[in-house]
N, C-alpha and C positions, 0 to 999 in steps of 0.2 A: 341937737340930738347926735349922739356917737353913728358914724359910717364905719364901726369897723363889727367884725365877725366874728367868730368859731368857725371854723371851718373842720367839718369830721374830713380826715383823707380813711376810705376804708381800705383794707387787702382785700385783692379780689383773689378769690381761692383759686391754688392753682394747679395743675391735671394728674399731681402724683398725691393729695390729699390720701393719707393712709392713718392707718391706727398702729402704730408700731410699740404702740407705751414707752417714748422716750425719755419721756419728763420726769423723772425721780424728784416726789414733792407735791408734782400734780395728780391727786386723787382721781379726776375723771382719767388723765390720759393712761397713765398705768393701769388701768381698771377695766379698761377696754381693751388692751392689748389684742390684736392677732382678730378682732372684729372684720369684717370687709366692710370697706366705707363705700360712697357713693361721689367722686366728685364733680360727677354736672350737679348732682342735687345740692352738694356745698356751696359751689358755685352762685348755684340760682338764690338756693337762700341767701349769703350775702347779698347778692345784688336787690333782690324785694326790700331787704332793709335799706339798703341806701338809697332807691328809690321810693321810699316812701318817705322818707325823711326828709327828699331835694321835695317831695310835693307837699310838706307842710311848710316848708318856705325857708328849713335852713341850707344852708351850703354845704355844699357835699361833693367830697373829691374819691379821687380809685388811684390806691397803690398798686402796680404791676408788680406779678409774682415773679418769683425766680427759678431761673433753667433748673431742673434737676430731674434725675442724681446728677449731683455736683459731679463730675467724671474728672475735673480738674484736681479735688480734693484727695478721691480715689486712686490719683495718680501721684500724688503726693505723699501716700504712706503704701508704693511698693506695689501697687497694681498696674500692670505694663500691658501691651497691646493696644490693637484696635480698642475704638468705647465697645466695642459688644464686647469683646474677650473680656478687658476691664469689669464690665459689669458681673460677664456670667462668674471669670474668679470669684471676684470680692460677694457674690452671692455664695461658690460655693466652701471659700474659704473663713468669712468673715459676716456671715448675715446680719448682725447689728451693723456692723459700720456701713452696709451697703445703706439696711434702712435708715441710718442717721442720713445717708448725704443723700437719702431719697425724700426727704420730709418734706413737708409745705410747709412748715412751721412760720413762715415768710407773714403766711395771711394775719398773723396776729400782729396787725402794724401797732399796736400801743408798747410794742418792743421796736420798733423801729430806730426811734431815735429820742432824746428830749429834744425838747423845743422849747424857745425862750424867745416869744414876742421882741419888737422895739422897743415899744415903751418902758420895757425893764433892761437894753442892754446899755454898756455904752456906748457904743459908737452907732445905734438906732438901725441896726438893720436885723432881721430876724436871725435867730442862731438857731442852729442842727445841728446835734451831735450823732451819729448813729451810732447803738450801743455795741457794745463787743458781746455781750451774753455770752462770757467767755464761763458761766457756770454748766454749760452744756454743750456739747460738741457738731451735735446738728444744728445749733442755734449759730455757735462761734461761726460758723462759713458766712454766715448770712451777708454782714457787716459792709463787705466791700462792694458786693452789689445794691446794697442799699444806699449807700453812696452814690452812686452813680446815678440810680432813679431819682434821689433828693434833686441831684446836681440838674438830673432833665427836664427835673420840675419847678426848679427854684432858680431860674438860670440866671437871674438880672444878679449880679453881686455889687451891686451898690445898695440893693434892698436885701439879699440874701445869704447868708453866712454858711454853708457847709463842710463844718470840719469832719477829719475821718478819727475815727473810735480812738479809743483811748485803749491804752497797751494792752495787749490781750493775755493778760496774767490775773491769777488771784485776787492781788492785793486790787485790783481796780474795777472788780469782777461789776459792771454796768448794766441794768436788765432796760433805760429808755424810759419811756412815758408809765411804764406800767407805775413805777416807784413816784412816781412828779405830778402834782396838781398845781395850777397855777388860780389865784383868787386875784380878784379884781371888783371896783366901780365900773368901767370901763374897759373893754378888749384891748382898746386901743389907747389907753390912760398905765400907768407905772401900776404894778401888781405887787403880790408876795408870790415868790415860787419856793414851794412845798417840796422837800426831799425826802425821802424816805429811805431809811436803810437797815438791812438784817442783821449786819456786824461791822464791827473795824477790823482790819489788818494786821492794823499796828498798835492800837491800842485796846491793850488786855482788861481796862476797867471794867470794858461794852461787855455782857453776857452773850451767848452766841444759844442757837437753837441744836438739841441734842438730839433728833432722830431725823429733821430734813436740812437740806443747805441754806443757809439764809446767801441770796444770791446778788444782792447790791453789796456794796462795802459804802461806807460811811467818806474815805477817799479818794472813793470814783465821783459821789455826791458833789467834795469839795472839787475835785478838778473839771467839772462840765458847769461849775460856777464860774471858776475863773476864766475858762475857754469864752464862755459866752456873757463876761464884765457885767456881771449883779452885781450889785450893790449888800454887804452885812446886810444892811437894814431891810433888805428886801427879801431875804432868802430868810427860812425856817429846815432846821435839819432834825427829823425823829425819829426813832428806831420802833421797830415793829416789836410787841411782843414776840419773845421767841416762843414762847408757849403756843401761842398763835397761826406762828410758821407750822411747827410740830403738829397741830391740829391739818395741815391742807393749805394753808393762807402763803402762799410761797411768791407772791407780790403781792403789792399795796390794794392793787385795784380789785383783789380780791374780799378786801372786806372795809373800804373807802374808796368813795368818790367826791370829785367836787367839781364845783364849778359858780361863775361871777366869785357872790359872798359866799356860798352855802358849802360845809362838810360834810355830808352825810354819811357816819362810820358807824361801829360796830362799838361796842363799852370795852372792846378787850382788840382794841387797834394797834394801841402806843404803848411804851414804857413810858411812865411818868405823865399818860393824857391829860389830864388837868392842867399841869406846866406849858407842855403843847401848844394845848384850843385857846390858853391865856396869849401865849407868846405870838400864833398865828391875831387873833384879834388886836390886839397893841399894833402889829405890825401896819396890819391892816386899816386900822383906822386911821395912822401916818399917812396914808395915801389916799384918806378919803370911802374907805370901805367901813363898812359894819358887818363884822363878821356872823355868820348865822350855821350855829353847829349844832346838827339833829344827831342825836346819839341814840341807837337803837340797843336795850337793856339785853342780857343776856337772858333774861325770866322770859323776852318776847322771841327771839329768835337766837338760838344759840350759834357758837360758832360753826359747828358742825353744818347746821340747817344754812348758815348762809353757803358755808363753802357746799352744798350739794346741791340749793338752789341759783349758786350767784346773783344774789339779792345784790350784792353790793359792785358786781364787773355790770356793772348796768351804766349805761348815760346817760346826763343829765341836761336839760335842752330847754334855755331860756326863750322861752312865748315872747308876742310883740307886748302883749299887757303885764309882764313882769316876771309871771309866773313861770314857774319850771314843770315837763314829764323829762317824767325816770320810764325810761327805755329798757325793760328785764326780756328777758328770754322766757317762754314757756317754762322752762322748767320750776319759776316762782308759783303760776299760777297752780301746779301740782303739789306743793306743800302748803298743808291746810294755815299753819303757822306764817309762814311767810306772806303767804293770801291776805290773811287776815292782818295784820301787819301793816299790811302795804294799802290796803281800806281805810282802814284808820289812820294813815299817814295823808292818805289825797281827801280826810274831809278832815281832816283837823285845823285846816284855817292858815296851816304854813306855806310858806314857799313853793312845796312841789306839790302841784295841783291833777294833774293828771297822770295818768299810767299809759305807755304802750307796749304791745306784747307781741314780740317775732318769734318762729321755731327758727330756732339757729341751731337744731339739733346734732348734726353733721358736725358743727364745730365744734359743740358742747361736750359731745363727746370724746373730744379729745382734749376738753378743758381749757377753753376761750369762748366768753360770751361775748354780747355787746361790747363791752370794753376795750378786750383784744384786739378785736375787728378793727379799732379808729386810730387814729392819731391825730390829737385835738390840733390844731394850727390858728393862734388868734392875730387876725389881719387887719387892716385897714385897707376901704374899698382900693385906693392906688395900689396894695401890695396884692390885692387879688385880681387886679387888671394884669401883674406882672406875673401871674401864676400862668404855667403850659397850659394853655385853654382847654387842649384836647384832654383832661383828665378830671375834669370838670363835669359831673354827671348830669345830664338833660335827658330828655323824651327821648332823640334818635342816638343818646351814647348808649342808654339805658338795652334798647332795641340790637345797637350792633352787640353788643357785649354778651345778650343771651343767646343773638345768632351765634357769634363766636363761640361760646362753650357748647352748643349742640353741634358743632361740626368737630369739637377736637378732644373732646371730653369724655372718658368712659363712665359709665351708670353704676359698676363695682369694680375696686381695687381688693383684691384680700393680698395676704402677705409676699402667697406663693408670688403674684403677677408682678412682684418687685425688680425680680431677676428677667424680667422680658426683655431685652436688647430695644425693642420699637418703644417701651415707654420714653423712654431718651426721644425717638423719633419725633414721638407725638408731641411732646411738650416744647421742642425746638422749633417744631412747624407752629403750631401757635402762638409764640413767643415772637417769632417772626411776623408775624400776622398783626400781632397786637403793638407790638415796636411800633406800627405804620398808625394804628389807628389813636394810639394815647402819642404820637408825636417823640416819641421818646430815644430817637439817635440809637446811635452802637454801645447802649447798656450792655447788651449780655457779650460775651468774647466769642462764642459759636459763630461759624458762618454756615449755610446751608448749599451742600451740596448742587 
């Protein structure tokens, strides 16, 4: 029997969570705009999901969030002084760009990086790419700090590969895991890795989406292939409906998921799907898989209903007896359609047998469900010996980490409290705090007075 894993790593939200509507594309996040959030309550809800999940018995890791407002960034496009002066300018000269370098955007780790197992590289050690999400400017800072955490997480580099982003321009424009599923017999056996892309760059054939950005490029796909040595035969490359995109669908995991064999997508996922779910199964079956692709009809849940349910940003979580739950957010069980749906899917005899349901509200709102939350990492138990222990969710990490946001965490953010000089404070003093407790060296560049 296979010793190897899934391992979820989730983002733990972090103490500037706000609603700024950054995301042009994302229907939830623009939609909210200028709402006051909550982010202990974000906080907490991520952590109930990741501890409920280490108690059903899979492996579960916490991605540490990042300092901000970025004050580094800030300082970078002509904001001078002290960080308070810095702040209170670029508050009162430039309010979006303050709230772009104030975002959490961090906690959506399925943007973090791709990841590409051993079993599928060459040289057999895990590969990490972190993406550039250079489609977004609160997004693009992320990158280099995410690197770092990779790097304090994945320290052994004979088992661990962390490369940094890929050129932060257009033509290579990278959104990480959200666009990449990987299918497998085995976590720990050779897969197909699933790419997913909005457009080309350079090749004018590809159609592109006319009213939102398609945010992967089809040559960022190819270069986080060659960085982490697939194999052709291994890799599958599809473009998203642009219709799709233009609908709300502004990555993959917004209206597909997978996981081991299983696809579970949407009738209106891919350009040319048939060719596709063909081309993923051949693949697949070279290595010993049997590919298994649920297709949910547009008569049963339309595009629209998924993207305002996120039926399909949901996880997918192999049981010891074979079976799969899909992991939705509340917001499923509120449409009657999806509801029903999703009934009919857990008795119909298939693969994915059971359902569970978190409010992820806080996040949801700003347009990250389940999905967002993770970054799937598939290990073999030696490579999760080799993992930083301390980020590794148990009973007393579970415990420090809800003390930790009740001591540093405020209950509302609204827009105005952007501009507060001590938010800086507050999120550096926790950050500090939490360095010590997730094991994690000198990631951030701040020092503390």
């Amino acid at each position: 029997m296979s010793q190897a894993f899934e391992v979820n790593f989730d983002g733990l939200v972090g103490p500037t969570h706000n609603y700024s509507g950054l995301s042009f594309g994302n229907v939830a996040s623009t939609g909210n705009q200028r709402a006051a959030s909550n982010p202990k309550l974000a906080a907490k809800q991520g952590l109930a999901k990741m501890k409920a999940l280490h108690d059903l018995g899979f492996k579960q890791g916490v991605l540490a969030p990042h300092e901000r407002p970025d004050v580094a960034s800030l300082r970078q496009l002509g904001f001078g002084g002290t960080d308070a002066q810095v702040i209170a300018r670029a508050a009162k000269e430039a309010p979006a760009i303050l709230a772009a370098a104030t975002s959490a955007s961090c906690m959506w780790t399925a943007n973090a990086a791709t990841v590409s197992p051993s079993g599928d590289t060459a040289d057999g050690r895990v590969h990490f790419t972190p993406a550039n999400l250079n489609n977004k400017f609160h997004r693009s800072i992320e990158h280099p700090t995410t690197r770092r955490i990779l790097q304090a997480m994945f320290a052994d580099e004979s088992r661990f590969a962390v490369h940094a982003a890929l050129p932060a321009q257009m033509h290579f424009g990278d959104e990480g895991a959200a666009n990449h599923t990987r299918f497998c017999h085995e976590y720990d056996g050779a897969g197909v890795e699933f790419f997913v892309f909005g457009a080309s760059a350079f090749d004018t054939r590809y159609p592109k989406p006319a009213r939102f950005p398609a945010r992967q490029t089809l040559e960022a796909c190819h270069a986080v292939a060659r960085l982490h040595g697939l194999k052709e035969e291994g890799v599958v490359y599809a473009q998203q409906d642009p219709d799709t995109i233009d609908a709300g669908v502004f990555h993959n995991d917004v209206i597909s998921v997978g996981n081991r064999n299983v696809l579970f997508h949407h009738e209106k996922s891919f350009l040319q799907q048939q060719d596709v779910l063909d081309e993923l199964a051949r693949k697949l079956a070279a290595v010993g898989g049997q590919f298994v692709p649920i297709e949910v009809p547009q008569a049963e849940v339309t595009v629209e209903e998924a993207v305002k349910s996120y039926l399909f940003n949901s996880q997918l979580l192999s049981r010891a007896d074979g079976k799969m739950i899909i992991v939705v957010p509340e917001e499923c069980r509120n449409i009657e359609r999806v509801w029903a749906y999703l009934q009919k899917l857990v008795h119909s005899g298939g693969p994915i047998a059971e359902i569970r349901v978190f409010d992820l509200k806080q996040s949801m709102q700003n347009g990250g469900g389940p999905a967002c939350l993770r970054l799937r990492v598939a290990l073999s138990a030696s490579e999760i010996a080799a993992v930083n222990p301390n980020v590794m969710m148990s009973e007393a990490l579970f415990g420090t980490l809800n003390a930790w946001v009740d001591r540093h965490y405020r209950d509302r953010l609204a827009p105005e409290d952007l501009a507060d000089p001590q938010l800086l404070v507050e999120c550096r003093t926790a950050l500090d705090e939490l360095t010590g407790i997730l094991g994690l060296g000198m990631v951030y560049p701040f020092q503390l007075a």
